[in-house]
N, CA, C and O of each residue as an XYZ file, in Angstrom:
868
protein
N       0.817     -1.211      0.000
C       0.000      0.000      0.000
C       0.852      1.262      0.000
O       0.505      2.267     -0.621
N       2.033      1.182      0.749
C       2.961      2.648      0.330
C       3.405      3.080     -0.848
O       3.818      4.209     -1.112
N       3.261      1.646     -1.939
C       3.458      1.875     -3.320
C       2.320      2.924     -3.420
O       2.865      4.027     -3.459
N       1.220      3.028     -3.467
C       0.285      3.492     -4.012
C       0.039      4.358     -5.308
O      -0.601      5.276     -4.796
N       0.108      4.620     -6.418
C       0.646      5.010     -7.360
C      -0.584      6.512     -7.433
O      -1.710      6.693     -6.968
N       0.319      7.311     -8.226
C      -0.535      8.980     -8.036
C      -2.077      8.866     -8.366
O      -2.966      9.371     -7.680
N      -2.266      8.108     -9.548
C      -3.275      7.808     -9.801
C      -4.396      7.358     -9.201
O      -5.515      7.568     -9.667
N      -4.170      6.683     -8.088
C      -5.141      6.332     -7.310
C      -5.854      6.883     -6.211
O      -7.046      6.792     -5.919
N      -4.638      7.644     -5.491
C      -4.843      8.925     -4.910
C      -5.694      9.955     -5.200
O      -6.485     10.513     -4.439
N      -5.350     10.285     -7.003
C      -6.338     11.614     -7.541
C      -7.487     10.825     -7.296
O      -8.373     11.113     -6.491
N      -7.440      9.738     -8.078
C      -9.054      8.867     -7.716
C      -9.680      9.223     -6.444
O     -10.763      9.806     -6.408
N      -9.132      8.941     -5.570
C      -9.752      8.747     -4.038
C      -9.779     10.417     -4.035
O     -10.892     10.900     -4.245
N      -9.089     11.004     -3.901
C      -9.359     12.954     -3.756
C     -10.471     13.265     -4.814
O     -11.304     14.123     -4.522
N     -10.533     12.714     -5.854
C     -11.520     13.343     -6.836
C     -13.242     13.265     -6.063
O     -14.115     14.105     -5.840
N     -13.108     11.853     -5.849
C     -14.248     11.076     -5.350
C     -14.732     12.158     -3.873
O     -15.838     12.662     -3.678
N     -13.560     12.259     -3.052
C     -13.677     12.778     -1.710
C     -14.736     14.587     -2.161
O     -15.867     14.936     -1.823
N     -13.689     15.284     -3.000
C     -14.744     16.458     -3.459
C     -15.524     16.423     -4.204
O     -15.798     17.566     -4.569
N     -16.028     15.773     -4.629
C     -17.303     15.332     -5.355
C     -18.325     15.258     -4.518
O     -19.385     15.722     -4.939
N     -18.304     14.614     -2.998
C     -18.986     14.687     -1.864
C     -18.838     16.030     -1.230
O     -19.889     16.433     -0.731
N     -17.646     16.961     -1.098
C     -18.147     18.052     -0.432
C     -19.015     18.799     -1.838
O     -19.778     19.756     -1.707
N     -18.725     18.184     -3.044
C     -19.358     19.407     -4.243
C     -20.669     19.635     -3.590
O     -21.280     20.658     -3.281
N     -20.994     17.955     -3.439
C     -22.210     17.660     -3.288
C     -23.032     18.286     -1.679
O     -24.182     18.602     -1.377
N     -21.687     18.230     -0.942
C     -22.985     19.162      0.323
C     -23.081     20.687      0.005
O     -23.919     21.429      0.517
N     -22.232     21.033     -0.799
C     -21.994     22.834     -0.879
C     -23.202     22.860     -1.606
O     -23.972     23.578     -0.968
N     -23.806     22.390     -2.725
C     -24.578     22.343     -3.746
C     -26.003     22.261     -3.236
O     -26.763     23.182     -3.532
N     -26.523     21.063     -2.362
C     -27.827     21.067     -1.767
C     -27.552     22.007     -0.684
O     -28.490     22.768     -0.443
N     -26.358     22.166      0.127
C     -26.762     23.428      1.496
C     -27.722     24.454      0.383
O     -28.910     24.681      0.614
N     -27.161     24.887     -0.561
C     -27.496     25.908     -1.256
C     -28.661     25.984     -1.506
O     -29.474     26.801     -1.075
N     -28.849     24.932     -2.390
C     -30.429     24.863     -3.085
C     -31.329     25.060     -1.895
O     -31.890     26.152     -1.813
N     -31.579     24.030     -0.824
C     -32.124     24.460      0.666
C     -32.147     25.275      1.413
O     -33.179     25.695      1.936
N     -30.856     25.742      1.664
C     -30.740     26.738      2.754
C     -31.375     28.448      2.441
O     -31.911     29.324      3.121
N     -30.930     28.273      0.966
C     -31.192     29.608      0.768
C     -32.674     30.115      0.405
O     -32.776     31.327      0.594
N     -33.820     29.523     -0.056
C     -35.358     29.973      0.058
C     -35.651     29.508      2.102
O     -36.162     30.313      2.880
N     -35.138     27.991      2.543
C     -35.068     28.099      4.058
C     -34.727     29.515      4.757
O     -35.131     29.747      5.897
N     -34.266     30.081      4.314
C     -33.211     31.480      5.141
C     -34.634     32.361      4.806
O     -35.450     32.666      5.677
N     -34.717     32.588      3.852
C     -36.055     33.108      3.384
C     -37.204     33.232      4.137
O     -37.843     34.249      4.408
N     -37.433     31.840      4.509
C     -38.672     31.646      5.634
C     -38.539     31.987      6.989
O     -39.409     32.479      7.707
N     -36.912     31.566      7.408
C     -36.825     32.333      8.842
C     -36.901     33.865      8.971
O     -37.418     34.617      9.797
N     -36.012     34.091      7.558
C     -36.059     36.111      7.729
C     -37.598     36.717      7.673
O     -37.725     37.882      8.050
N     -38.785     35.998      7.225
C     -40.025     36.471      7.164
C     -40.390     36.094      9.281
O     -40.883     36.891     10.079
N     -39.957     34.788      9.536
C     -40.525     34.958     10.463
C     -39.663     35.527     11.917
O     -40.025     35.317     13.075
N     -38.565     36.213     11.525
C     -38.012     36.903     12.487
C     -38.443     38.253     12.304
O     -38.184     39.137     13.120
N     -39.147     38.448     11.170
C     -39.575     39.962     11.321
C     -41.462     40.373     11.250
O     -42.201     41.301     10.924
N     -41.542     38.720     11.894
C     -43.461     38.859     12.025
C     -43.584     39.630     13.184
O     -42.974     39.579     14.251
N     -44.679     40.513     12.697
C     -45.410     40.651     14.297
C     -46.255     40.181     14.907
O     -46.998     40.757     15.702
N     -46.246     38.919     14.568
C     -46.774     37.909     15.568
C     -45.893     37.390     16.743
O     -45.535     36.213     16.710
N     -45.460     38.321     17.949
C     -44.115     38.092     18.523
C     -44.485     36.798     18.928
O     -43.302     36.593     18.656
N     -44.959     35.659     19.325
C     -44.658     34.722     19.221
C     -43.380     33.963     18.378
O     -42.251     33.659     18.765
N     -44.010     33.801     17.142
C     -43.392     33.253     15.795
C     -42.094     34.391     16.143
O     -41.139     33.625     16.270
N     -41.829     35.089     16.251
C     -40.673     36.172     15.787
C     -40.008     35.551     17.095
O     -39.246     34.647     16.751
N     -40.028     35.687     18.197
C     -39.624     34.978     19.848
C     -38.794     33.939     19.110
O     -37.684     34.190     18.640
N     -39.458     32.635     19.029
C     -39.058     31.551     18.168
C     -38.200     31.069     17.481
O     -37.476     30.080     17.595
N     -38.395     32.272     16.329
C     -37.317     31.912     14.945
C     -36.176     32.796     15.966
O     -35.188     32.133     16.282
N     -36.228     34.028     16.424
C     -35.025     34.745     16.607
C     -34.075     33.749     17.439
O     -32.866     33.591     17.269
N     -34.865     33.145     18.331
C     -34.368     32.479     19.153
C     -33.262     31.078     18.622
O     -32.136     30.680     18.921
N     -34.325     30.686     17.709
C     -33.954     29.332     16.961
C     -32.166     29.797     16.052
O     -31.146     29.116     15.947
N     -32.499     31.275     15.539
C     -31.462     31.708     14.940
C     -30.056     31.597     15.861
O     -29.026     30.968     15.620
N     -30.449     32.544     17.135
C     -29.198     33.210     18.287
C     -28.968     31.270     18.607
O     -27.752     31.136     18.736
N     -29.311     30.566     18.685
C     -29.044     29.183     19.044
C     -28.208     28.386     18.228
O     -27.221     27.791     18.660
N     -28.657     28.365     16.855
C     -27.841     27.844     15.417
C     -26.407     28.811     15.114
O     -25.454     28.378     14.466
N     -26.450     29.842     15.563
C     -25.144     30.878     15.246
C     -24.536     30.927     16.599
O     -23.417     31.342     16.901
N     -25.117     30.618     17.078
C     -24.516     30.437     18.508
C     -23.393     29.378     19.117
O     -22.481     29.473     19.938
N     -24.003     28.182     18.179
C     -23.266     26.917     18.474
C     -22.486     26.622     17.729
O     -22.593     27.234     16.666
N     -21.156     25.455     17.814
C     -20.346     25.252     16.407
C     -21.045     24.217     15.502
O     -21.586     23.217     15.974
N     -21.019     24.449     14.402
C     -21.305     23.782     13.336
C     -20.966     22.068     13.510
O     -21.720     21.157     13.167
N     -19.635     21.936     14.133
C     -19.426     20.632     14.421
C     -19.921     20.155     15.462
O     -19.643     19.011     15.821
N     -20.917     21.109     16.283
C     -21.456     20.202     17.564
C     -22.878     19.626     16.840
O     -23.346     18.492     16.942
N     -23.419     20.792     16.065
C     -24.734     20.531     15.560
C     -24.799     18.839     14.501
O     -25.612     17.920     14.395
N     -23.410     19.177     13.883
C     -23.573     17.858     13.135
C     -23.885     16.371     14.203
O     -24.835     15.589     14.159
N     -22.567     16.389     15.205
C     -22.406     15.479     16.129
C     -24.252     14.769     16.660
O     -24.875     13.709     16.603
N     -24.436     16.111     17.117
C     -25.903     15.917     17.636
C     -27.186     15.261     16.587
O     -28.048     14.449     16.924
N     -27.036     15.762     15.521
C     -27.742     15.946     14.311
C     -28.021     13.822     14.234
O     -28.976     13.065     14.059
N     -26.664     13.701     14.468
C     -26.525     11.956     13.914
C     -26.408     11.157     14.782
O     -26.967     10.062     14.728
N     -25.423     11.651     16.077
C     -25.774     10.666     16.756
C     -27.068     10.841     18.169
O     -27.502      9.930     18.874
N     -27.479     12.526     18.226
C     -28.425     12.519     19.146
C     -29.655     11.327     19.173
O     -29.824     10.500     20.069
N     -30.327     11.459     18.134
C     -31.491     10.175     17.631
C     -31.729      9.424     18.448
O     -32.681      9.309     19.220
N     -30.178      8.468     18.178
C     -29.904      7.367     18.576
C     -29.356      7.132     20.258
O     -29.244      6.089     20.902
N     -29.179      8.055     20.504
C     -28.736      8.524     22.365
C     -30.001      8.670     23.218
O     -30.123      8.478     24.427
N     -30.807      9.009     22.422
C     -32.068      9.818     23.063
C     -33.165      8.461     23.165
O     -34.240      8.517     23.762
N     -32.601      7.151     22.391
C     -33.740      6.144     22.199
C     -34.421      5.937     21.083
O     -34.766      4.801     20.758
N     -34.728      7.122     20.283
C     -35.504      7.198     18.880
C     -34.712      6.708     18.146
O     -33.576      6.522     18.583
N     -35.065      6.302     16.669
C     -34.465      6.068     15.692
C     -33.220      6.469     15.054
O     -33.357      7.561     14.502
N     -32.014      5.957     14.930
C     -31.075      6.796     14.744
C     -31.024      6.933     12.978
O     -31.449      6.083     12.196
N     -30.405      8.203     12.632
C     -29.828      8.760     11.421
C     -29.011      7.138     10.979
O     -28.308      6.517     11.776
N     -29.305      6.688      9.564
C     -28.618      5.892      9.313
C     -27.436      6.569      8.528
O     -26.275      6.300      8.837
N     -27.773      7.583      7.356
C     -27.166      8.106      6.420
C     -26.293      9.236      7.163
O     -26.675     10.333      7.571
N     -25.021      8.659      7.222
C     -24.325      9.907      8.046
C     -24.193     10.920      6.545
O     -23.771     12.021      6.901
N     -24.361     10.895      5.410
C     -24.650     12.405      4.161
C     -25.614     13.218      4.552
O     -25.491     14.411      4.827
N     -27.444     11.994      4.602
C     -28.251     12.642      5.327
C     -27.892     13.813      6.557
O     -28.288     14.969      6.404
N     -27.265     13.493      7.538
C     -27.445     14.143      9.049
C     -26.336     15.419      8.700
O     -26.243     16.540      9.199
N     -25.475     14.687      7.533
C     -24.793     16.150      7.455
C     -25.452     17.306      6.620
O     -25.482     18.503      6.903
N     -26.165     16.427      5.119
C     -26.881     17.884      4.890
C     -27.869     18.249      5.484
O     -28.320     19.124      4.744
N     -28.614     18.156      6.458
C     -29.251     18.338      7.336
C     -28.832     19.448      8.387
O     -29.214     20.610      8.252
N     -28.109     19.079      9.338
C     -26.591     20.394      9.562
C     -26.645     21.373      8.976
O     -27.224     22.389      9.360
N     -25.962     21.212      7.795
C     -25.510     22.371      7.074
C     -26.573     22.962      6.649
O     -26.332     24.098      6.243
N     -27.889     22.580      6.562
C     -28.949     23.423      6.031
C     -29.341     24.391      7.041
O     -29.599     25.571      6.804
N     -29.371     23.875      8.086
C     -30.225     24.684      9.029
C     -28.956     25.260      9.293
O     -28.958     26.389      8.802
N     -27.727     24.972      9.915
C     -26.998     25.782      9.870
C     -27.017     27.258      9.188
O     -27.528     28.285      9.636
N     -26.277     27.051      7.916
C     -26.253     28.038      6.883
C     -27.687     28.768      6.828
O     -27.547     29.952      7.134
N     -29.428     28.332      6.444
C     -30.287     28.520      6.630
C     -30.195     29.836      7.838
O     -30.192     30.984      7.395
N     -30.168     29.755      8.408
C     -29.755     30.787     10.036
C     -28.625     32.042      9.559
O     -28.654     33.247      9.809
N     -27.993     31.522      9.059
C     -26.934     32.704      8.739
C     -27.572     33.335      7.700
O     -27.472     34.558      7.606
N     -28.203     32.712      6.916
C     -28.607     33.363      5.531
C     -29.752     34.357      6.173
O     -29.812     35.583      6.086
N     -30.530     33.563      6.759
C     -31.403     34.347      7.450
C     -31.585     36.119      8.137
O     -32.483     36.935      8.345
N     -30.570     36.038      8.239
C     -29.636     37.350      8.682
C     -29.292     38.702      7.968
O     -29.577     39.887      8.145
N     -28.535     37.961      7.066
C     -28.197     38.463      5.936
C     -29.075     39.016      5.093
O     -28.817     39.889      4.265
N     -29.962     38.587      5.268
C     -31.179     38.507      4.289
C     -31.990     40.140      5.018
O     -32.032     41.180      4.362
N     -32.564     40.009      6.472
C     -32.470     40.569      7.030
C     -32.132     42.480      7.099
O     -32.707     43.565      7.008
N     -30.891     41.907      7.309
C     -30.055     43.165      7.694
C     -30.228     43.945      6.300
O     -30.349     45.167      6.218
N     -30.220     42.922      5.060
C     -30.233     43.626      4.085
C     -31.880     44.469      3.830
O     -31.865     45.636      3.440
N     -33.025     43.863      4.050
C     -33.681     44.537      4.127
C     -33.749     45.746      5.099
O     -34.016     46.904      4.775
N     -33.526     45.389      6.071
C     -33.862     46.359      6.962
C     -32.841     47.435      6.746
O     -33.234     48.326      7.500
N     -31.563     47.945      6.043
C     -31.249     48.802      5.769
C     -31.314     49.494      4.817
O     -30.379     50.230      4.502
N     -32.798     49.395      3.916
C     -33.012     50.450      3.015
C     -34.196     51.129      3.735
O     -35.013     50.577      4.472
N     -34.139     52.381      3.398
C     -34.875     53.837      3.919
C     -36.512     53.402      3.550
O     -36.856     53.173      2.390
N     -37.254     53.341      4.464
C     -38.962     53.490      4.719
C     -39.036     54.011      3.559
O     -39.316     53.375      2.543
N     -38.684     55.735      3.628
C     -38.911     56.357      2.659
C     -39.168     55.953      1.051
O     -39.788     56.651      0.249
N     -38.661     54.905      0.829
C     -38.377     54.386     -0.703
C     -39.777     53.486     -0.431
O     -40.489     53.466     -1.435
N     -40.198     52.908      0.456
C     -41.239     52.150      0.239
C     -42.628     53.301      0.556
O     -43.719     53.174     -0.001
N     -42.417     54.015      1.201
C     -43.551     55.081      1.188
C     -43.746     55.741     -0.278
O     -44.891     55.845     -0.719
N     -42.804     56.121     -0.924
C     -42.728     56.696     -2.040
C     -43.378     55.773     -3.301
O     -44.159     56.278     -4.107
N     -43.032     54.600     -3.359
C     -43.674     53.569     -3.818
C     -44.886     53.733     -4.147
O     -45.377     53.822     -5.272
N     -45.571     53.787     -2.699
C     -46.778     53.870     -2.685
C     -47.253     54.900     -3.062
O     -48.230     54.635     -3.762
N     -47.103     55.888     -2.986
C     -47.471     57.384     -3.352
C     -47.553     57.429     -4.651
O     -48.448     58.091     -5.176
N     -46.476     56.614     -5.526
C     -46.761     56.715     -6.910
C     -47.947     55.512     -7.368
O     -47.950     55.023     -8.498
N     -48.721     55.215     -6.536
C     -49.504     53.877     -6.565
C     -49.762     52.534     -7.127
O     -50.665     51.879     -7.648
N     -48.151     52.422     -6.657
C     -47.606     51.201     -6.519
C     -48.088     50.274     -5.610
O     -48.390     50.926     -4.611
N     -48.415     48.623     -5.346
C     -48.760     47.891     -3.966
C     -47.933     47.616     -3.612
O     -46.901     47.856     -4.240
N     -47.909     47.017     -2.518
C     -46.739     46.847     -1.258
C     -45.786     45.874     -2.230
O     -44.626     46.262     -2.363
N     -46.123     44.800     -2.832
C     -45.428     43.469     -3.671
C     -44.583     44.790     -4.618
O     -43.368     44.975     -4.558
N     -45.269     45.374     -5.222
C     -45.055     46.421     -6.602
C     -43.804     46.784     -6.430
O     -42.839     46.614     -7.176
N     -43.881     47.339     -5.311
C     -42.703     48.261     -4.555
C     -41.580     47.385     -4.353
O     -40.495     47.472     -4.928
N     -41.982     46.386     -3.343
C     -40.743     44.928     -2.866
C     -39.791     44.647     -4.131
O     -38.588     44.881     -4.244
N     -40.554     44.162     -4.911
C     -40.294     43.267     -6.464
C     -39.045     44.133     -7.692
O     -38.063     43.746     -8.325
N     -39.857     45.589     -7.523
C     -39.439     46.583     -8.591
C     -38.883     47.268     -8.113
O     -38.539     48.143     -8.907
N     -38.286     47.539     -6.479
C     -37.918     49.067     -6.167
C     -36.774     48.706     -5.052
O     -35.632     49.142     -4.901
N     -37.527     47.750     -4.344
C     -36.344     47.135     -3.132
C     -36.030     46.348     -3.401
O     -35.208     46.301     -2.486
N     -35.849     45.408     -3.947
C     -35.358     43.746     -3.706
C     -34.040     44.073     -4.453
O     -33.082     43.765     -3.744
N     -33.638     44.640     -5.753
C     -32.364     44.486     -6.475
C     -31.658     45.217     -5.512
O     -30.500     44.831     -5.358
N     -31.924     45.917     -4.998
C     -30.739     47.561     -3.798
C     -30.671     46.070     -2.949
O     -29.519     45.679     -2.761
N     -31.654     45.278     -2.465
C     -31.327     43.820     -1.167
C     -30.307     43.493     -1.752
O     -29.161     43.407     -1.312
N     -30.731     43.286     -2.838
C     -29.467     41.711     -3.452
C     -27.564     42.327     -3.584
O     -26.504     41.760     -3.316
N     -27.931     43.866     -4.180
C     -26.705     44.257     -4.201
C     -26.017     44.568     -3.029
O     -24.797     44.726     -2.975
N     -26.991     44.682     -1.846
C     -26.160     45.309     -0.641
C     -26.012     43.451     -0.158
O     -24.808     43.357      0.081
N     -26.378     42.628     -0.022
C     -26.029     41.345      0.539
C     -24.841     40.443     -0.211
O     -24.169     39.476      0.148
N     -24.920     41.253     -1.449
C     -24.045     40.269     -1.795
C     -22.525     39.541     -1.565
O     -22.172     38.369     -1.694
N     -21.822     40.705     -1.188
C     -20.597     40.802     -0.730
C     -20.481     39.787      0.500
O     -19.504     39.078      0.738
N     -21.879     39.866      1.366
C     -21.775     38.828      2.825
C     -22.140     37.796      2.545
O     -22.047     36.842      3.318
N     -22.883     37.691      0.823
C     -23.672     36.406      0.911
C     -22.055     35.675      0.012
O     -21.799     34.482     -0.147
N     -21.382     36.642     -0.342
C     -20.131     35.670     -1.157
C     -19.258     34.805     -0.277
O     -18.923     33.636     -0.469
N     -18.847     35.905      1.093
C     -18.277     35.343      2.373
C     -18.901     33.997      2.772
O     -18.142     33.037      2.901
N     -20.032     33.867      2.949
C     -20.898     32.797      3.591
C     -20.399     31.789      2.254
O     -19.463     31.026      2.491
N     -20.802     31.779      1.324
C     -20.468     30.796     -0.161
C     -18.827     30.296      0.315
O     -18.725     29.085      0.512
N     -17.736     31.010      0.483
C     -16.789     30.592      0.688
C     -16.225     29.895      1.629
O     -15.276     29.111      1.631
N     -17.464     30.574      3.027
C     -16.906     29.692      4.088
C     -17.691     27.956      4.343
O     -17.521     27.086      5.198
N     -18.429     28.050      3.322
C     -19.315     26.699      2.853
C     -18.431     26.041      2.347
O     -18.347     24.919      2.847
N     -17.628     26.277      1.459
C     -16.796     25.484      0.779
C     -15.817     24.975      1.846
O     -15.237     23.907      1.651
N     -15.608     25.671      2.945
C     -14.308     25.386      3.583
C     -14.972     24.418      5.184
O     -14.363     23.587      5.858
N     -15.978     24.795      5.311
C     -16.705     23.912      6.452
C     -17.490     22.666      5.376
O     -18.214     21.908      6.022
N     -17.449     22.456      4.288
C     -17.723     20.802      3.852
C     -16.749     20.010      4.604
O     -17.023     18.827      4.803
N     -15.799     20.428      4.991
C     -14.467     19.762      5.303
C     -15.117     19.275      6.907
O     -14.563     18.286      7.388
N     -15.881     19.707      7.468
C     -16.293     19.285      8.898
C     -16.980     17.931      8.676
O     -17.148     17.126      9.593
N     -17.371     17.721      7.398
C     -18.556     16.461      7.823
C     -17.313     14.892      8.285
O     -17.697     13.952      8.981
N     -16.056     14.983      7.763
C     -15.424     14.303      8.683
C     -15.566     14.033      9.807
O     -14.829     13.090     10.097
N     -16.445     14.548     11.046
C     -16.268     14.520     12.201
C     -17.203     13.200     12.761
O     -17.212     12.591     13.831
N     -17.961     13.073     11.532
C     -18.949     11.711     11.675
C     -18.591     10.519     10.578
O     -19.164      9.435     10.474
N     -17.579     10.977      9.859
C     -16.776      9.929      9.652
C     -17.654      9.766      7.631
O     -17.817      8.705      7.028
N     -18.003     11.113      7.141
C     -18.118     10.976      5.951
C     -17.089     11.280      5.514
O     -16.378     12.171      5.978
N     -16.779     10.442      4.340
C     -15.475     10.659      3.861
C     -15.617     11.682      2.449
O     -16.129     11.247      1.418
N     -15.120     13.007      2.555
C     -15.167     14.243      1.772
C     -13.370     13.879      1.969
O     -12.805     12.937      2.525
N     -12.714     15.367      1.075
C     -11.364     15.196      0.811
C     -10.452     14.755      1.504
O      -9.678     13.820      1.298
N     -10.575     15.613      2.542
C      -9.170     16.034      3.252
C      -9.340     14.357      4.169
O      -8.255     13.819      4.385
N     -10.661     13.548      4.695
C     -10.519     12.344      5.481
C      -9.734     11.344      4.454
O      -9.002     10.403      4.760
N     -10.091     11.812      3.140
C      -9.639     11.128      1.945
C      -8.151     11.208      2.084
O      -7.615     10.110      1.939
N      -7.432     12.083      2.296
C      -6.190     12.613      2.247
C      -5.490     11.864      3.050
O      -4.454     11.283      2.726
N      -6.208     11.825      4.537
C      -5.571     11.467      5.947
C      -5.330     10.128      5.809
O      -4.383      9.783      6.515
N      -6.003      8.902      4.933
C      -5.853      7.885      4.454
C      -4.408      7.543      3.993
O      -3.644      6.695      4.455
N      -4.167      8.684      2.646
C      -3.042      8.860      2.418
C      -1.378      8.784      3.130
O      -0.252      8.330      2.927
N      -2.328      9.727      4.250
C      -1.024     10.214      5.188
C      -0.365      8.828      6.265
O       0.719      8.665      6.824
N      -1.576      8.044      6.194
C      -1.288      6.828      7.035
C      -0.620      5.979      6.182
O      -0.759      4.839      6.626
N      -0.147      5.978      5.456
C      -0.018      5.380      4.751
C       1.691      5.906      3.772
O       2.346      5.446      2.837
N       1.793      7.284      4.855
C       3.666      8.117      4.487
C       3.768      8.735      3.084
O       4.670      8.870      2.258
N       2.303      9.093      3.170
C       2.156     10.020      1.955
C       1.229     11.633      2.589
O       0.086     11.821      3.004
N       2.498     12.585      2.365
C       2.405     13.793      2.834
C       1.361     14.437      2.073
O       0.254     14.778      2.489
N       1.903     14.581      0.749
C       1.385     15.382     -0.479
C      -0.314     15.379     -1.030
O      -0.917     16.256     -1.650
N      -0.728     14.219     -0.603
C      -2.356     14.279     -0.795
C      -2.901     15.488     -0.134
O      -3.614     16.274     -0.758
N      -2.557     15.676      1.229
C      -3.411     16.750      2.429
C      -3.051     18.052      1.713
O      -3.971     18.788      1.355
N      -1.384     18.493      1.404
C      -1.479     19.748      0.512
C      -2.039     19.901     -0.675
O      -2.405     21.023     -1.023
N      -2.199     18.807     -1.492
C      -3.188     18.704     -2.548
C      -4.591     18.842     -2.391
O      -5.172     19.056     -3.454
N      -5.350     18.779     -1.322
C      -6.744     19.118     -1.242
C      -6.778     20.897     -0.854
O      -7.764     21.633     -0.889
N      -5.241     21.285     -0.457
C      -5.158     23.123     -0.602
C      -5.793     22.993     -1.681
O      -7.007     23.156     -1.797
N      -4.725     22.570     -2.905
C      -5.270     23.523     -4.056
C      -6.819     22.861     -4.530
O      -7.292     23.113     -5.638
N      -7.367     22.180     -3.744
C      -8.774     21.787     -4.951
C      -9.723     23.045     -3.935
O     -10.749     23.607     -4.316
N      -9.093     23.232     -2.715
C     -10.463     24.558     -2.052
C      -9.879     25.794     -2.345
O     -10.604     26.776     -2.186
N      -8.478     26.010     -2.825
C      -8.312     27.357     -3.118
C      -8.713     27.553     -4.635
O      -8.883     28.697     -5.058
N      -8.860     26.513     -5.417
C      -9.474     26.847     -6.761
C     -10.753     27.130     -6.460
O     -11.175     28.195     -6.912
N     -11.670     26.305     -5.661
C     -12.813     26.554     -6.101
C     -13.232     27.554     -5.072
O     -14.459     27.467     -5.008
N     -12.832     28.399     -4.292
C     -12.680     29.632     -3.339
C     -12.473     30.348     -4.534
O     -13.387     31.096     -4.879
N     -11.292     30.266     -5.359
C     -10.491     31.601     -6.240
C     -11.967     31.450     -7.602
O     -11.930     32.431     -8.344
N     -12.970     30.583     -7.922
C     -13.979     30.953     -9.242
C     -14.905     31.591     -8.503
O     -15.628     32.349     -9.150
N     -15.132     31.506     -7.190
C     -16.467     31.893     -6.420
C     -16.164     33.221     -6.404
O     -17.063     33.945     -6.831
N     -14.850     33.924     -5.922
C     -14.289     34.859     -5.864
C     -14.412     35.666     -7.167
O     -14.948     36.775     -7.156
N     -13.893     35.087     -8.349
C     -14.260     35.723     -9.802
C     -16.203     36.148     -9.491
O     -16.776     37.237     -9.520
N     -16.649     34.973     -9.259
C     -18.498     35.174     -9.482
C     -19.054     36.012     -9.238
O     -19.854     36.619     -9.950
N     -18.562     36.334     -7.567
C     -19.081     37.592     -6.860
C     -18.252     38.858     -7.293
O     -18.804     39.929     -7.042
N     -17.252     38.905     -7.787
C     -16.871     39.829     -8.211
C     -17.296     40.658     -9.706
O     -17.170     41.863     -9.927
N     -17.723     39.817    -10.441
C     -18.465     39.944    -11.850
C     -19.695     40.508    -11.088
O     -20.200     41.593    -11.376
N     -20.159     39.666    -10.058
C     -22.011     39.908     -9.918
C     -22.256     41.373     -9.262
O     -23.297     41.997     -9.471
N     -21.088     41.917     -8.363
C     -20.743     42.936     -7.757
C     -20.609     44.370     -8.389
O     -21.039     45.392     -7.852
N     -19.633     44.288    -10.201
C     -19.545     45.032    -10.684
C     -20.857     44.665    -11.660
O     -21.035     45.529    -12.518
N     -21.474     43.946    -11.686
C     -23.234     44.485    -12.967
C     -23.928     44.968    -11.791
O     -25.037     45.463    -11.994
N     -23.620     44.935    -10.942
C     -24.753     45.925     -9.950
C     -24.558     47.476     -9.629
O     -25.328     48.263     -9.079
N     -23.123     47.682    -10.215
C     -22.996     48.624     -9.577
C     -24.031     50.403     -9.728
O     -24.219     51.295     -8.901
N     -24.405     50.263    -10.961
C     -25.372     51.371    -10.963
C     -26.567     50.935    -10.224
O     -27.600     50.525    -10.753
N     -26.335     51.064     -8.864
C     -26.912     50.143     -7.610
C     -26.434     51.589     -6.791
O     -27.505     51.725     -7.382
N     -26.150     52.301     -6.358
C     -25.413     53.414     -5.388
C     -26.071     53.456     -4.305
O     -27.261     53.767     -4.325
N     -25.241     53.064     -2.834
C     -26.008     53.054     -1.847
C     -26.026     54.477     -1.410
O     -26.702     54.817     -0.439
């Protein structure tokens, strides 16, 4: 096995990010209309529901990501109930609500820092409340979030690397295989597969950043 020839290695690393592709990809698709639903209900005035989600939020951002997984998979099964069989399951699961919570925020803050005024004005030109949201606020949201929502994208890419902690095998557990085995060079080789795909995300938001810019806060 110390023979191990390069080839087999890329194999096993290819395979390993293919699984984090794969949690970065559904966190996304999920988390982000999820984030959606919490930011509506952290800003109901039904303080109940608003109590709740805020709460549910300060709890999920509160805790580490690697405790939530831990809990996520093996709580179930500690507690007596049915345990998580699919340790992929319990991780995208994690990462949804995780991320979900942060997005939530973001989402948030971005509304809440454009001026009343622009939605009063809206109306005055007799526009409806949607009219206004759709056509007047939502693109000024997207351009002022984007910059935090690129941060969050990047640090997704770099926390796939946690679902190791329950023993899914994504790159870098892929790597550590390697290393048992008196092979150094796999673990610096999974650098460059997250600094590439960090350095296109980086191009994305930066393209998406400058078509917004006749956006002026």
């Amino acid at each position: 096995m110390a023979n191990t020839s390069a080839g087999v290695v890329f194999n096993s690393l290819f395979e390993g990010f293919w699984l984090n592709l794969e949690i970065f990809l559904v966190t996304l698709l999920l988390a982000i209309p999820l984030g959606l639903i919490i930011m509506f209900g952290s800003r109901s005035r039904f303080w109940p529901l608003k109590w709740i989600t805020r709460t549910f939020v300060w709890i999920i951002r509160g805790t580490p990501l690697m405790l939530q997984l831990m809990i996520i998979f093996y709580g179930p099964g500690l507690l007596g109930l049915t345990p998580m069989k699919s340790r992929v399951t319990a991780t995208l699961v994690a990462f949804v609500i995780n991320y979900a919570a942060y997005f939530s925020e973001i989402y948030r803050g971005g509304i809440e820092s454009i001026n009343r005024g622009q939605y009063e004005a809206g109306q005055v030109l007799g526009m409806t409340k949607p009219q206004v949201f759709f056509r007047v606020i939502l693109l000024q949201v997207i351009k002022r979030i984007t910059p935090a929502m690129g941060n969050e994208f990047m640090t997704l890419v770099k926390d796939t690397s946690l679902a190791r902690v329950i023993s899914v095998a994504e790159i870098i557990m892929s790597a550590e295989r390697f290393r048992n085995m008196g092979k150094i060079w796999p673990l610096f080789t999974t650098g460059l597969f997250f600094l590439i795909f960090n350095g296109l995300l980086t191009l994305l938001f930066g393209y998406l950043e400058r078509k917004m810019d006749y956006f002026k806060a």
